[in-house]
PDB file of N, CA, C, O and CB in Angstrom:
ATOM      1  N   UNK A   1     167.771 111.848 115.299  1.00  0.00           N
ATOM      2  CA  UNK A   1     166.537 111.707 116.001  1.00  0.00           C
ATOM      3  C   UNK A   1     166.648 112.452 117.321  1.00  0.00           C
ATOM      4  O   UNK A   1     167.650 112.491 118.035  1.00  0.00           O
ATOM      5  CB  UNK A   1     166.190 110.229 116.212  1.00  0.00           C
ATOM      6  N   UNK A   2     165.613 112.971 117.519  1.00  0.00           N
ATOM      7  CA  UNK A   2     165.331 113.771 118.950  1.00  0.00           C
ATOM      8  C   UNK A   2     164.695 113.275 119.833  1.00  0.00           C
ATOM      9  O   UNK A   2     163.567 112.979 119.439  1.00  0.00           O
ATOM     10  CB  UNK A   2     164.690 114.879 118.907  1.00  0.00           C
ATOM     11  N   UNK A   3     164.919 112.978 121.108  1.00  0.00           N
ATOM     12  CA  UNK A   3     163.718 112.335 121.643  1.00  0.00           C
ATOM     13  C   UNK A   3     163.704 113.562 122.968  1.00  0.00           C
ATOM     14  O   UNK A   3     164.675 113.995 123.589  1.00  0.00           O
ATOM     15  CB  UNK A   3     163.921 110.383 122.094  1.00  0.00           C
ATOM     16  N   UNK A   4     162.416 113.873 123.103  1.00  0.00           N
ATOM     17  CA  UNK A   4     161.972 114.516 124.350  1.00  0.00           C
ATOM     18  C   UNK A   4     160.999 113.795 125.196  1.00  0.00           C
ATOM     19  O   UNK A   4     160.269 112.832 124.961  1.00  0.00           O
ATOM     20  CB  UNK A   4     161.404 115.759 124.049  1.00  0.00           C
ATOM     21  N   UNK A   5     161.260 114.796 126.639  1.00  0.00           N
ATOM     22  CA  UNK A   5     160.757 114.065 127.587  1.00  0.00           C
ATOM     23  C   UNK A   5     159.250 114.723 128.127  1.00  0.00           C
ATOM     24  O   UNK A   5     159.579 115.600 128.926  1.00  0.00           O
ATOM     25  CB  UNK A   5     161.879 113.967 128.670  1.00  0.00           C
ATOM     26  N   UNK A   6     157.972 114.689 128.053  1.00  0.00           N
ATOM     27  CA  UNK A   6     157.137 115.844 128.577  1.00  0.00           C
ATOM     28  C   UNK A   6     157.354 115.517 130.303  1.00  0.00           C
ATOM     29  O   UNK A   6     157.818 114.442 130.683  1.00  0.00           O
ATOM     30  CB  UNK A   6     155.284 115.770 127.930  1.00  0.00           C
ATOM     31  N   UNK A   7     157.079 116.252 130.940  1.00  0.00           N
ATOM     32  CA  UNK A   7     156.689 116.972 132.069  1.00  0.00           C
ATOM     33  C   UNK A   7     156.166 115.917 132.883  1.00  0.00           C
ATOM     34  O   UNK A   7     155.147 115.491 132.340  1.00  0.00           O
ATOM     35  CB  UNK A   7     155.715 118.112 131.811  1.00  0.00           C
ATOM     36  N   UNK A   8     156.455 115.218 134.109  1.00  0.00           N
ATOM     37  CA  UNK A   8     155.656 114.529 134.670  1.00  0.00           C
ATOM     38  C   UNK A   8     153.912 114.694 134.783  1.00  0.00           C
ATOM     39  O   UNK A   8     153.486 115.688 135.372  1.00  0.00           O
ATOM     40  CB  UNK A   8     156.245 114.566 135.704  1.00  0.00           C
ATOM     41  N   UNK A   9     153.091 113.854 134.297  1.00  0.00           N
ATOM     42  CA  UNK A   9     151.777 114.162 134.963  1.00  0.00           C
ATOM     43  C   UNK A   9     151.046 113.605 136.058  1.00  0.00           C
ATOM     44  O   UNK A   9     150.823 112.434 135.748  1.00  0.00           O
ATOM     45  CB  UNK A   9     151.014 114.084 134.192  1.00  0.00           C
ATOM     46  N   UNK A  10     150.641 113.811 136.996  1.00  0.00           N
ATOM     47  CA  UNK A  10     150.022 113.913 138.100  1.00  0.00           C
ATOM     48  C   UNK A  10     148.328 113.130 137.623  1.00  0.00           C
ATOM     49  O   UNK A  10     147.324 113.831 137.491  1.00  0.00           O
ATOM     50  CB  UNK A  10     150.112 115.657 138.603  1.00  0.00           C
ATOM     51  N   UNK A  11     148.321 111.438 137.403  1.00  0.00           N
ATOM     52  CA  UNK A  11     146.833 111.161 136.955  1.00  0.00           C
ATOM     53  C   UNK A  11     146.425 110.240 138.083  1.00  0.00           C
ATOM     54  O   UNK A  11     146.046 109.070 138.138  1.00  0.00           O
ATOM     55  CB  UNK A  11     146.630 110.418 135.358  1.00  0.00           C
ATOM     56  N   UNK A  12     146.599 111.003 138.779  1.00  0.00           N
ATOM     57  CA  UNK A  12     145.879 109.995 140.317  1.00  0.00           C
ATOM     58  C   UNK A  12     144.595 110.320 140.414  1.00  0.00           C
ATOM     59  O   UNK A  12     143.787 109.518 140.883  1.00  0.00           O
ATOM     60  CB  UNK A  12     146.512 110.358 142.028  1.00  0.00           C
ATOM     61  N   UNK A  13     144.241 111.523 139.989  1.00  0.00           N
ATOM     62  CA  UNK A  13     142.885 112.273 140.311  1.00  0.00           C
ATOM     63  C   UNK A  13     141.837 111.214 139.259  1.00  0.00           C
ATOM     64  O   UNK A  13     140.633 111.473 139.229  1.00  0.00           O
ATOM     65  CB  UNK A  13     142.943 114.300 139.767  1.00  0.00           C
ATOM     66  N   UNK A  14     142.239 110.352 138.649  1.00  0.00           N
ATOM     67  CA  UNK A  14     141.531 109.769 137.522  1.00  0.00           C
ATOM     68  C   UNK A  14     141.370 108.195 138.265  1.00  0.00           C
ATOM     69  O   UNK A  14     140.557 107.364 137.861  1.00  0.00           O
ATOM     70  CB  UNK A  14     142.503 109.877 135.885  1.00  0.00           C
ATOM     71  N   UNK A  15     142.263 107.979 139.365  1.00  0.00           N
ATOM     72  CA  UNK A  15     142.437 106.631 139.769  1.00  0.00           C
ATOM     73  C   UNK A  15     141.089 105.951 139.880  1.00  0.00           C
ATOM     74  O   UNK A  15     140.805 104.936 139.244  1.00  0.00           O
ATOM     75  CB  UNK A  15     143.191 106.562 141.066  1.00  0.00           C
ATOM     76  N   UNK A  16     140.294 106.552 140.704  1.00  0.00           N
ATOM     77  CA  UNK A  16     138.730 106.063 141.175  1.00  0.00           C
ATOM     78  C   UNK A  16     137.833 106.456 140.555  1.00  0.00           C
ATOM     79  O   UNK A  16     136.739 106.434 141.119  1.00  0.00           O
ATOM     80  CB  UNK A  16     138.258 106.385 142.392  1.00  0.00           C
ATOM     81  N   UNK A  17     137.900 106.933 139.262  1.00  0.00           N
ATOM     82  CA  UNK A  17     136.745 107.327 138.573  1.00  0.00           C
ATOM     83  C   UNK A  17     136.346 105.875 137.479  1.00  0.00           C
ATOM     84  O   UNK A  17     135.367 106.014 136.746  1.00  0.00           O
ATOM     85  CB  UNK A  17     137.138 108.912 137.706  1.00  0.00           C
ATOM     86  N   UNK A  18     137.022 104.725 137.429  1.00  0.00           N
ATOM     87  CA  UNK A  18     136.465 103.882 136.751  1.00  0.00           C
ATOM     88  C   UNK A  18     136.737 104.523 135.240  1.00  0.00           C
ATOM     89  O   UNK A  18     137.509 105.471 135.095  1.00  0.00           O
ATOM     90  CB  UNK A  18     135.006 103.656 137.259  1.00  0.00           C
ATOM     91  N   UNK A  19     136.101 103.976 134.250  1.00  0.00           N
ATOM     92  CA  UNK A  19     136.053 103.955 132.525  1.00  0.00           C
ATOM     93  C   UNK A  19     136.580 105.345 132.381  1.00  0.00           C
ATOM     94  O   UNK A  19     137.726 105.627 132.029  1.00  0.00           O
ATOM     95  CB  UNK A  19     134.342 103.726 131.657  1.00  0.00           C
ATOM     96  N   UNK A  20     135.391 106.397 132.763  1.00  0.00           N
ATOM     97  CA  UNK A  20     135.699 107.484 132.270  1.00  0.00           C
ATOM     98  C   UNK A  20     136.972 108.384 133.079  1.00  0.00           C
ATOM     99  O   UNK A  20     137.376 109.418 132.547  1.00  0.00           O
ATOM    100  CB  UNK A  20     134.415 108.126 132.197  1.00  0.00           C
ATOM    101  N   UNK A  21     137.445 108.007 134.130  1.00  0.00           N
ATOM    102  CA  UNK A  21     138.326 108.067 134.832  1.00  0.00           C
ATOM    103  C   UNK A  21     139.941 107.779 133.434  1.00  0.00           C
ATOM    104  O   UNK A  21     140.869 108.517 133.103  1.00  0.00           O
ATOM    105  CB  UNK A  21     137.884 106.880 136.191  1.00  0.00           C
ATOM    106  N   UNK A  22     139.729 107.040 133.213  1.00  0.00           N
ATOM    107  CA  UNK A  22     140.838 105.747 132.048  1.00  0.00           C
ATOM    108  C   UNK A  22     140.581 106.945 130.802  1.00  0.00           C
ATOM    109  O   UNK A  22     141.566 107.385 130.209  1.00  0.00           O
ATOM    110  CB  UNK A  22     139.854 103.386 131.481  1.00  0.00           C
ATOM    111  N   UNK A  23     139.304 107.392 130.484  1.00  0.00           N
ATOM    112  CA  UNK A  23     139.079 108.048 129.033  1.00  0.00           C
ATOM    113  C   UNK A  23     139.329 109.558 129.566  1.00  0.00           C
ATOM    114  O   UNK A  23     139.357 110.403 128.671  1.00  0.00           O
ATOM    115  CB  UNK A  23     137.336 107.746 128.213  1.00  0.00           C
ATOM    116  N   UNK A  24     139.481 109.938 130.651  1.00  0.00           N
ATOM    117  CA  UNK A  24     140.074 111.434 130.838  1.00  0.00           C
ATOM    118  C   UNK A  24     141.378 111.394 130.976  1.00  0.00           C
ATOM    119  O   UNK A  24     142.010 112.139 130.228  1.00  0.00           O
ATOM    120  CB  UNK A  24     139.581 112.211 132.021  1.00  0.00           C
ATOM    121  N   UNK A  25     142.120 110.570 131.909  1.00  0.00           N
ATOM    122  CA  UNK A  25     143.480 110.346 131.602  1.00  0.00           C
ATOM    123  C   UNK A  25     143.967 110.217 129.992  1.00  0.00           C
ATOM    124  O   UNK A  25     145.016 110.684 129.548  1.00  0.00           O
ATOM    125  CB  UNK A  25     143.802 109.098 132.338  1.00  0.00           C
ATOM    126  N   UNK A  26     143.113 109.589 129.345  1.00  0.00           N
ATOM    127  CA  UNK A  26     144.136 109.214 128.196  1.00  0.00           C
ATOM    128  C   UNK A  26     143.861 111.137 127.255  1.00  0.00           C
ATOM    129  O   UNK A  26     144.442 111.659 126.304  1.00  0.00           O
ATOM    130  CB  UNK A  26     143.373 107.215 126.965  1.00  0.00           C
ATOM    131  N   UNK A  27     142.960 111.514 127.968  1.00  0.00           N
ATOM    132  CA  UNK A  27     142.764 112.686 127.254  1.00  0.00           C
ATOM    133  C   UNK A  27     144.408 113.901 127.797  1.00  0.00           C
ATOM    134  O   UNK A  27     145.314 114.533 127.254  1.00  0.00           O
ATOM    135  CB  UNK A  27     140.886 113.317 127.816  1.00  0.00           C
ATOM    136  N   UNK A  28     143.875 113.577 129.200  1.00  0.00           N
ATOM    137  CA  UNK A  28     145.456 114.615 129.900  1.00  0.00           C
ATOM    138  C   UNK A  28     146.384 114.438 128.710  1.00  0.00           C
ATOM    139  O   UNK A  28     146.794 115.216 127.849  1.00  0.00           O
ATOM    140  CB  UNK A  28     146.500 113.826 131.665  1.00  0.00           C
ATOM    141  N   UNK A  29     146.609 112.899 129.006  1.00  0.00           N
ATOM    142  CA  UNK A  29     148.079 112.502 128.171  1.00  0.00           C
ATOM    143  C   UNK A  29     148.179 113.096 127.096  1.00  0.00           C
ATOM    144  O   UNK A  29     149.024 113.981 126.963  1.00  0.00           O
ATOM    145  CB  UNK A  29     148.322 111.084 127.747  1.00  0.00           C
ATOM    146  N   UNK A  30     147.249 112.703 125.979  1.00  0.00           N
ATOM    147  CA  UNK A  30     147.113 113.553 124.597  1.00  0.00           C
ATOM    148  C   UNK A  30     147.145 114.852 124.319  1.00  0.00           C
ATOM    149  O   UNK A  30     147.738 115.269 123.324  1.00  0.00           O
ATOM    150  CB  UNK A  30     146.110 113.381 124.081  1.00  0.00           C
ATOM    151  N   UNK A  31     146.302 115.905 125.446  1.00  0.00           N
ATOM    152  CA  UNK A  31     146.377 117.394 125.468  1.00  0.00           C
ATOM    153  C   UNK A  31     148.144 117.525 125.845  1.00  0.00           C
ATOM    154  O   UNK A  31     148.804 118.310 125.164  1.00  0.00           O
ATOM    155  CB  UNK A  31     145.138 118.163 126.804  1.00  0.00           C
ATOM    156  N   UNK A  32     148.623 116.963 126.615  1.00  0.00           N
ATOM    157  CA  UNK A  32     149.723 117.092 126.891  1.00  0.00           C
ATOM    158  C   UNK A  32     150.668 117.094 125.572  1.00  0.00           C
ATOM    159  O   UNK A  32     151.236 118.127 125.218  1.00  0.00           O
ATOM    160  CB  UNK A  32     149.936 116.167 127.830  1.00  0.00           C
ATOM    161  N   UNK A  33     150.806 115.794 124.824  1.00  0.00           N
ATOM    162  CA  UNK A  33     151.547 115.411 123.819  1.00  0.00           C
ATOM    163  C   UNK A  33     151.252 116.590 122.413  1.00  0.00           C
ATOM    164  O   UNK A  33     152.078 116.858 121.540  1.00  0.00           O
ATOM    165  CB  UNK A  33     151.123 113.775 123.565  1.00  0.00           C
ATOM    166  N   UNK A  34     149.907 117.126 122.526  1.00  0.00           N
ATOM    167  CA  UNK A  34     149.392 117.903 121.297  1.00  0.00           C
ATOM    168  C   UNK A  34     150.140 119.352 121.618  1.00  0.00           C
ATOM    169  O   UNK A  34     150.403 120.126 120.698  1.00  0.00           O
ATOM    170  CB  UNK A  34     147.512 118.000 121.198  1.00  0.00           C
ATOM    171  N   UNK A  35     150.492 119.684 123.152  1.00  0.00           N
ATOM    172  CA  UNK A  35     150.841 120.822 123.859  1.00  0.00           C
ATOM    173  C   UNK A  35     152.665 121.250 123.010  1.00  0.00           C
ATOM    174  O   UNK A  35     153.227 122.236 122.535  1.00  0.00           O
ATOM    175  CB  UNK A  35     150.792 120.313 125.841  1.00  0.00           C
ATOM    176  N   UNK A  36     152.895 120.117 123.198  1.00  0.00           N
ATOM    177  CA  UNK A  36     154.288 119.837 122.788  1.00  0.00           C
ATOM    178  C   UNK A  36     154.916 119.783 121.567  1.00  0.00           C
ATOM    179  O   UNK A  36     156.081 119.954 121.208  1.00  0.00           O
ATOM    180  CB  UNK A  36     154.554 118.867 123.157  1.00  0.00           C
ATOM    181  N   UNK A  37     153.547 119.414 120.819  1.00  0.00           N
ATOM    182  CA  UNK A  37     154.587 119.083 119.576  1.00  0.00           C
ATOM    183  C   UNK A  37     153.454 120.132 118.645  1.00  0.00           C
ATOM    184  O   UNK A  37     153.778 120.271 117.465  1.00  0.00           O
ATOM    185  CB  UNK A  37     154.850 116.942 118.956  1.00  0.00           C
ATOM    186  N   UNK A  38     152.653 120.589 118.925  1.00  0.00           N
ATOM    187  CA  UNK A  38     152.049 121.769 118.339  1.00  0.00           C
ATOM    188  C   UNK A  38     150.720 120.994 117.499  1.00  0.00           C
ATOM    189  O   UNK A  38     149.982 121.672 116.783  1.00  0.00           O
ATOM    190  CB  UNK A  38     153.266 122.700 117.274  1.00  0.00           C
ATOM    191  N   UNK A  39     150.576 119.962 117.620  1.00  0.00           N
ATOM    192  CA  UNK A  39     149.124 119.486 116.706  1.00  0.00           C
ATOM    193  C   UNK A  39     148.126 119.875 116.994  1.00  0.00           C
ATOM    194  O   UNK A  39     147.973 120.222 118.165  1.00  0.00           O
ATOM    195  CB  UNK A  39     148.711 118.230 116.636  1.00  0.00           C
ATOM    196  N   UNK A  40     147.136 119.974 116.154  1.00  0.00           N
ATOM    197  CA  UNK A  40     145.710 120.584 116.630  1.00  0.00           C
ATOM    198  C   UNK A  40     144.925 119.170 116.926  1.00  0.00           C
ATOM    199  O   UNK A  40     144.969 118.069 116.378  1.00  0.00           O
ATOM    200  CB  UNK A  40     144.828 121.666 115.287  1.00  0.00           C
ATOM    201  N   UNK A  41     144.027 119.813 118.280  1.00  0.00           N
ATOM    202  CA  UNK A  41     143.195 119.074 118.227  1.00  0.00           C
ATOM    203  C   UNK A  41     142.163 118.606 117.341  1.00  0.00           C
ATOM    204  O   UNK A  41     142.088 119.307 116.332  1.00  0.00           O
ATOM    205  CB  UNK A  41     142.913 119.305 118.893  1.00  0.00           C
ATOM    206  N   UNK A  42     141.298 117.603 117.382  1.00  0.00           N
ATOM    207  CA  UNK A  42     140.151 117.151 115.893  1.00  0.00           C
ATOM    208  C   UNK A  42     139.847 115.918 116.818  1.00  0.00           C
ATOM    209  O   UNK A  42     140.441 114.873 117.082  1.00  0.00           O
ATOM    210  CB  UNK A  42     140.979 116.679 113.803  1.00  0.00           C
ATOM    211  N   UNK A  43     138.227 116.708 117.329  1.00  0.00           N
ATOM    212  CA  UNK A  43     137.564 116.122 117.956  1.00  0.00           C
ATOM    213  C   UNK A  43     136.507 114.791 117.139  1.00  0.00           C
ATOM    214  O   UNK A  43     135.276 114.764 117.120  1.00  0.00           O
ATOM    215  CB  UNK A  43     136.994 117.210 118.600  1.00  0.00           C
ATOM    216  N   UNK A  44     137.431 113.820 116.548  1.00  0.00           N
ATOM    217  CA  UNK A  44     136.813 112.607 116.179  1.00  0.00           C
ATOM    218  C   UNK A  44     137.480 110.903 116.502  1.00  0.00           C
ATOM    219  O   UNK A  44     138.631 110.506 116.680  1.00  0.00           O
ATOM    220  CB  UNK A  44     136.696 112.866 114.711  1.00  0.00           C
ATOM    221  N   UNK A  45     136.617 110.446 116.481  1.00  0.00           N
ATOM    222  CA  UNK A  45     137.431 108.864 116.672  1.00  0.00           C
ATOM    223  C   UNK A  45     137.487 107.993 115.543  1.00  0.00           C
ATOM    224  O   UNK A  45     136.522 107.954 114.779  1.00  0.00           O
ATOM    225  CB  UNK A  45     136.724 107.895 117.752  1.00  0.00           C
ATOM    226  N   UNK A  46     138.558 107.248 115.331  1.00  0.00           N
ATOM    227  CA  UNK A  46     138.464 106.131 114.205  1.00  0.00           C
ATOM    228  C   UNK A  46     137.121 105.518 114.244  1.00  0.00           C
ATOM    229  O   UNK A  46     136.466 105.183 115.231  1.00  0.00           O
ATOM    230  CB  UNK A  46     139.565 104.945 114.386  1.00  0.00           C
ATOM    231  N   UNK A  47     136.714 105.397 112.475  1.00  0.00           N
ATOM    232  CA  UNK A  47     135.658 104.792 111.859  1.00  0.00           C
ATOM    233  C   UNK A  47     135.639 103.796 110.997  1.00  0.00           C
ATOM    234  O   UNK A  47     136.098 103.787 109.854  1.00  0.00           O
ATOM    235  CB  UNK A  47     135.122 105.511 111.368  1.00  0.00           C
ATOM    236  N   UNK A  48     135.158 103.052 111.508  1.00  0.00           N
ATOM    237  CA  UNK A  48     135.291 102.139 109.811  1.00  0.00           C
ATOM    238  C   UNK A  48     136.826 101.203 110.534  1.00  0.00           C
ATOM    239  O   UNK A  48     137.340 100.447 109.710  1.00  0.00           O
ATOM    240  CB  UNK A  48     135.849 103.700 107.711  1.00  0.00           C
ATOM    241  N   UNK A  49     137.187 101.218 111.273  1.00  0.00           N
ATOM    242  CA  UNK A  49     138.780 100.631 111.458  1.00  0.00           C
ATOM    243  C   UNK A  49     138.222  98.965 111.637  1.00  0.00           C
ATOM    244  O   UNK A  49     137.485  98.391 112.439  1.00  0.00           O
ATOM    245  CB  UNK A  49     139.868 101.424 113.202  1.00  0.00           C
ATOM    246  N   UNK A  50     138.828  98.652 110.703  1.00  0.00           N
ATOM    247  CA  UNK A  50     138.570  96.449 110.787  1.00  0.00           C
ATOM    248  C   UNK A  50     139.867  95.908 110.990  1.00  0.00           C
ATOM    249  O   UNK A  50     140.921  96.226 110.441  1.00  0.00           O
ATOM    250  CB  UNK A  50     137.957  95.397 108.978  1.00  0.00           C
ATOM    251  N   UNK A  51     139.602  94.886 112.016  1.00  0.00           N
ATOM    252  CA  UNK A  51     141.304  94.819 112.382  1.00  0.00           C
ATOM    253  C   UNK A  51     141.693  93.966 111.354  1.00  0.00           C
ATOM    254  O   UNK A  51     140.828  93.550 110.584  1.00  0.00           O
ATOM    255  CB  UNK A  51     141.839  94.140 113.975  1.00  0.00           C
ATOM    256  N   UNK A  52     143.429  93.480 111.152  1.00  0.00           N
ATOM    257  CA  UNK A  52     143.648  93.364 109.786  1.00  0.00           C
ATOM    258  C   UNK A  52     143.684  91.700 109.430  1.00  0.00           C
ATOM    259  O   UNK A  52     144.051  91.293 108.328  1.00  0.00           O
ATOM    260  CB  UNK A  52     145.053  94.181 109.411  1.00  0.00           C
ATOM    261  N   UNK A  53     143.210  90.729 110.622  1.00  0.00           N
ATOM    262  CA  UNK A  53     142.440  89.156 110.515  1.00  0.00           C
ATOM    263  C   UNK A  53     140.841  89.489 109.631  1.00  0.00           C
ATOM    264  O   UNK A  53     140.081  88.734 109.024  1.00  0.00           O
ATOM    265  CB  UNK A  53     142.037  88.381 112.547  1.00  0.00           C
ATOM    266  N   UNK A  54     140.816  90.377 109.798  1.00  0.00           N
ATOM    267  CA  UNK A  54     139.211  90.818 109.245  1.00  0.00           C
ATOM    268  C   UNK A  54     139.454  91.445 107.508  1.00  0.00           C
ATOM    269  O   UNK A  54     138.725  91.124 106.570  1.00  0.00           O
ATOM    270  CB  UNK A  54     138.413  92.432 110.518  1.00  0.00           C
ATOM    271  N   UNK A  55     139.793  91.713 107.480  1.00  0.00           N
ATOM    272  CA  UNK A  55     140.118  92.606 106.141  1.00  0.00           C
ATOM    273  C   UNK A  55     140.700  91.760 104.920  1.00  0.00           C
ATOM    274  O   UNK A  55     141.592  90.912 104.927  1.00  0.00           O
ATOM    275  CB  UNK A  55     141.285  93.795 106.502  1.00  0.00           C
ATOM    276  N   UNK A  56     139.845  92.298 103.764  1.00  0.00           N
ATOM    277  CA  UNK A  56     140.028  91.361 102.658  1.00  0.00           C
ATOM    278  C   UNK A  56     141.868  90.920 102.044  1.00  0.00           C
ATOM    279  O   UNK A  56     142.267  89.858 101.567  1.00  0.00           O
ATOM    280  CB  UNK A  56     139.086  92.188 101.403  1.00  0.00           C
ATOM    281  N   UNK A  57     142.567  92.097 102.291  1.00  0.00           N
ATOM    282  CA  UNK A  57     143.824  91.863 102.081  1.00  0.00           C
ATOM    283  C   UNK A  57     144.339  91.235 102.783  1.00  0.00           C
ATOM    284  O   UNK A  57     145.528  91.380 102.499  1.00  0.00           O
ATOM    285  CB  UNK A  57     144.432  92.648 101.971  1.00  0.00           C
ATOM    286  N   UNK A  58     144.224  90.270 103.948  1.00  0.00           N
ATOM    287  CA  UNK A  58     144.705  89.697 105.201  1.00  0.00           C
ATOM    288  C   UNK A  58     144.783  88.143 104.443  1.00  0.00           C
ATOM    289  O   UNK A  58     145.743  87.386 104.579  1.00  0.00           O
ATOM    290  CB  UNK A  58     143.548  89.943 106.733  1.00  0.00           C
ATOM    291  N   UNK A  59     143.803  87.901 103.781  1.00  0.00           N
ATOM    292  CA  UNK A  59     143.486  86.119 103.631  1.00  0.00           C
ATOM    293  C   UNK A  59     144.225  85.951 102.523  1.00  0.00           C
ATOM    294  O   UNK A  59     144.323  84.837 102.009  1.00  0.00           O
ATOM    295  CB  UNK A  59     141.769  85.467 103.345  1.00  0.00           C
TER     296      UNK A  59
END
């Protein structure tokens, strides 16, 4: 196993922006992590996700 370290990031600039402040940081982080390990971006969000107290295989 390999473990690497990325690059310090600098997310202060996100401190006082509230929600979307929180949803651009988590974006840095990710562009960062996608930077690194070569994944493409795919501009979508989970759909349909039921957490697994909810879901017929759970009971």
């Amino acid at each position: 196993m390999v473990v690497e370290a990325l690059e310090p990031l600098d997310l202060s600039v996100y401190r006082r922006a509230g929600v979307d402040g929180v949803r651009a940081a988590t974006d840095a982080v990710m562009a960062a992590i996608r930077s690194r390990t070569g994944q493409e971006y795919v501009d979508t969000y989970a759909k349909g996700w039921v957490p697994p107290a909810a879901s017929p295989e759970a009971a």
